[in-house]
Every structure is written in structure tokens, then in C-alpha cells.
C-alpha positions as CSV (number, residue, x, y, z in Angstrom):
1,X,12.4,-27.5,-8.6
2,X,8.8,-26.3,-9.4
3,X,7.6,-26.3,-12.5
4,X,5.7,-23.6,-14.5
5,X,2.3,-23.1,-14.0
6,X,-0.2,-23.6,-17.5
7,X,-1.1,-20.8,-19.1
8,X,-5.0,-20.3,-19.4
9,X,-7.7,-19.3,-21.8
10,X,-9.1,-15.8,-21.5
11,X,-12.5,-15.8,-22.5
12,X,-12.5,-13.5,-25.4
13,X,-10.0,-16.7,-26.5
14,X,-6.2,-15.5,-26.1
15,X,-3.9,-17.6,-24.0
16,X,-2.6,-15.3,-21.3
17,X,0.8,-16.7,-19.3
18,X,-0.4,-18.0,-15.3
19,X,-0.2,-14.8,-13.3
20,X,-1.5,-12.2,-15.6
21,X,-4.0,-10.2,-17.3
22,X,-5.4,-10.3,-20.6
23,X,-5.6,-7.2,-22.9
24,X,-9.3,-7.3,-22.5
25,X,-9.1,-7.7,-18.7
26,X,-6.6,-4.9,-18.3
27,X,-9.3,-2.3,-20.4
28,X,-12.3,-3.6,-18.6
29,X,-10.4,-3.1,-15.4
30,X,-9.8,0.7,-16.6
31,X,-13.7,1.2,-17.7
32,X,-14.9,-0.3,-14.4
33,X,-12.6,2.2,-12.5
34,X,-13.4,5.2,-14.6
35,X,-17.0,4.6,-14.2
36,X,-16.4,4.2,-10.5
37,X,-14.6,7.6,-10.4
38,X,-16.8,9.4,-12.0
39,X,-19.1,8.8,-9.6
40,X,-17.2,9.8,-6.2
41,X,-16.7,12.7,-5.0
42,X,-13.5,14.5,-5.5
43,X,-10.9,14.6,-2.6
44,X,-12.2,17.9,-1.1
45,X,-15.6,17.0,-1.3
46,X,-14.4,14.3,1.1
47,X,-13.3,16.2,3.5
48,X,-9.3,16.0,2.1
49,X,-9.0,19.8,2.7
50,X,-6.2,22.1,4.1
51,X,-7.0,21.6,7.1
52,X,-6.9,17.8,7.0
53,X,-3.3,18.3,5.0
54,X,-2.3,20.7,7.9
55,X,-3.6,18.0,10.7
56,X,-2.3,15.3,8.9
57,X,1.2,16.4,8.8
58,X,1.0,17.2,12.7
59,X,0.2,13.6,12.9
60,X,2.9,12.6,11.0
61,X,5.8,14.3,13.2
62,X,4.2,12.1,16.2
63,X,3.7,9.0,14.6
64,X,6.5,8.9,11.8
65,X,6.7,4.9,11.2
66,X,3.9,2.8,9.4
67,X,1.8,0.9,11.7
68,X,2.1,-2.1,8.9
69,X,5.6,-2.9,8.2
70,X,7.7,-0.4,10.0
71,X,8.9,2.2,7.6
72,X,8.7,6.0,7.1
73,X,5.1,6.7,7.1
74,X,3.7,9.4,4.6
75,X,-0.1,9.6,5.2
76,X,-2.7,9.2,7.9
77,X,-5.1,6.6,6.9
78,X,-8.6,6.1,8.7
79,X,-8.4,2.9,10.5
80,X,-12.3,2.3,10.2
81,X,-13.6,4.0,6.8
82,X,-15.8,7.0,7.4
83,X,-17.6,6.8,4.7
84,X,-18.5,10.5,4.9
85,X,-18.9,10.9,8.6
86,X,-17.4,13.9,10.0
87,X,-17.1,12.8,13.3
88,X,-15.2,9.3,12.2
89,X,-12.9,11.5,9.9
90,X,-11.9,13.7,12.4
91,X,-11.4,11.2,15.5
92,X,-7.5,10.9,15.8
93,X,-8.5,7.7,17.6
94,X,-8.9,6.5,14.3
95,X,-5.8,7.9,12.7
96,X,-2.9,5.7,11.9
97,X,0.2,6.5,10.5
98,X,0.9,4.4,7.0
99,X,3.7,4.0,4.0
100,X,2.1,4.2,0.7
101,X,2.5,1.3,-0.1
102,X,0.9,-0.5,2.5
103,X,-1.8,2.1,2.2
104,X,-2.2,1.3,-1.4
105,X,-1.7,-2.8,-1.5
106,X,-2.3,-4.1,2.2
107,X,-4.8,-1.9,3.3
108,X,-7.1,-1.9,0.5
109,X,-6.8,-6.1,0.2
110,X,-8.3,-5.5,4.6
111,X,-11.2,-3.1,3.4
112,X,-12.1,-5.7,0.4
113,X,-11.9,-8.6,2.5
114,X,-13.8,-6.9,5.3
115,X,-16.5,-5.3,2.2
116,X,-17.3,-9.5,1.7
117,X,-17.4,-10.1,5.3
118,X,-13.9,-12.3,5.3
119,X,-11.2,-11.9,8.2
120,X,-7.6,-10.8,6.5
121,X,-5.8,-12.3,8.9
């Protein structure tokens, strides 16, 4: 039987359970991502347009299970980020099919680890 993990001191001094956030982390978490959104462009200005919703689900009928784990996919996710390039957003070579989830948890721990220059294997 394992035994609990310690719980550790935050630096603003509360003792916060292993495995979770302080208060303080949690809000400077929300400030750094507000800040961060206020600076990028919305969705259309990214190229997310009705025409991308329209292609997207096209996609979607011909390549209905998540390249990750196997489930229903619901969006098209650019394999290689294209950072603004319209000819790497619009290259279905560089389409594949994702659930949210992995979109949202898997797929954004690759892009960080790739961001530092680590493998995700």
C-alpha cells in the first residue's frame, strides 16, 4: 500500500495537499492567461471562418475517429501549428481529425514539450 505523498509549502506560506494548486497559484494562473488573451487575435482573425467551419466538417465525415485514442472526433486540429500561415492552415495534409479532449490535454502537453525543444514521446 502506498502511502500519501507530504503536502508542501506554497510560497505565499499556505500548505497546499501534494497534487494541487494553491489559491494564489490558481489566480496567477488566470492573470497570466488573461493577459495572454488579450493579446491574440480572435478566432476569425486566425483564419477560424465559415469557410474553415464548412471545410472542417467535410473533414470530419471522412475522418470521423480521433487520430489519438480512437473515439468520435469533433474538430480538425493542425498537425504542425501554422502560426498564421495560410498555406499551412489550409493544407489538408496537415489536417487530423481529434476528440476534444485529446485536443485540449494531449495535444497541447506535444506543442509545449515541442515549444522547449523536448520529444513527447
Amino acid at each position: 500500500m502506498s502511502r500519501p505523498r507530504p503536502s508542501k509549502l506554497c510560497t505565499c506560506g499556505s500548505v497546499v495537499p501534494h497534487g494541487t494548486a494553491c489559491a494564489c497559484q490558481i489566480e496567477a494562473k488566470r492573470q497570466r492567461d488573461r493577459r495572454h488573451d488579450a493579446r491574440r487575435p480572435n478566432s476569425g482573425q486566425r483564419g477560424y471562418t465559415g469557410e474553415w467551419r464548412k471545410r472542417s466538417r467535410e473533414w470530419l465525415v471522412y475522418h470521423p475517429v480521433c487520430v489519438m485514442c480512437g473515439e468520435q472526433a469533433s474538430l480538425v486540429d493542425h498537425i504542425q501549428p501554422h502560426r498564421g500561415d495560410p498555406n499551412l492552415f489550409w493544407a489538408w495534409q496537415n489536417w487530423q481529425s481529434l476528440c476534444s479532449s485529446c485536443h485540449n490535454s494531449r495535444k497541447q502537453r506535444i506543442e509545449r514539450a515541442a515549444a522547449r525543444g523536448q520529444s513527447h514521446g
